[in-house]
C-alpha positions, 0 to 999 in steps of 0.5 A: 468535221467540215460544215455544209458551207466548207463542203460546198465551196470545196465543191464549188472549187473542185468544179471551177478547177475542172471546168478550167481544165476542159476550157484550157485544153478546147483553147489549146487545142484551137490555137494549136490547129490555128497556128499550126494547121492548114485552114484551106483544107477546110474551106477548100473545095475539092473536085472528084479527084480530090484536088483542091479548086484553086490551091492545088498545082494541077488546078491552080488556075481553076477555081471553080467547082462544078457539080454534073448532077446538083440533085445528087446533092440536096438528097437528105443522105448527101449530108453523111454519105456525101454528093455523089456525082463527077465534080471538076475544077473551070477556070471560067464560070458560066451563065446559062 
């Protein structure tokens, strides 16, 4: 019969092994999309038709986003639905 000392450590160890596990796969996991995905494509910022400012071929030489109705933005169902107006790559920026 195992005693309340052997239990606890074999529960102890059951526990270590799974936390383990679940740290070794969110590890592989991020290395995994570090080493083999494309970073820009969460970083970048895409215009209406889905481009890329400044990466992608079409827009290579425009690098900055401009929103037609910024307001759109800051609306609370702008965070899930997303913003919902024209947006395009410039190559220059402007200042009013």
């Amino acid at each position: 019969m195992l005693s309340i000392t052997d239990n606890m450590q074999y529960a102890i160890a059951k526990y270590d092994h799974v936390i383990s596990q679940i740290l070794n796969l969110i590890n592989n996991t991020f290395v995994s999309a570090f080493i083999h995905g494309d970073p820009n494509k969460l970083l970048a910022v895409l215009d209406s038709r889905g481009l890329r400012c400044g990466l992608d071929a079409e827009v290579r030489n425009k690098p900055y986003l401009f929103y037609f109705d910024l307001t759109r933005c800051v609306e609370p169902k702008a965070v899930v639905s997303g913003c919902h107006t024209p947006q395009v790559c410039l190559q220059l920026w402007f200042t009013w």
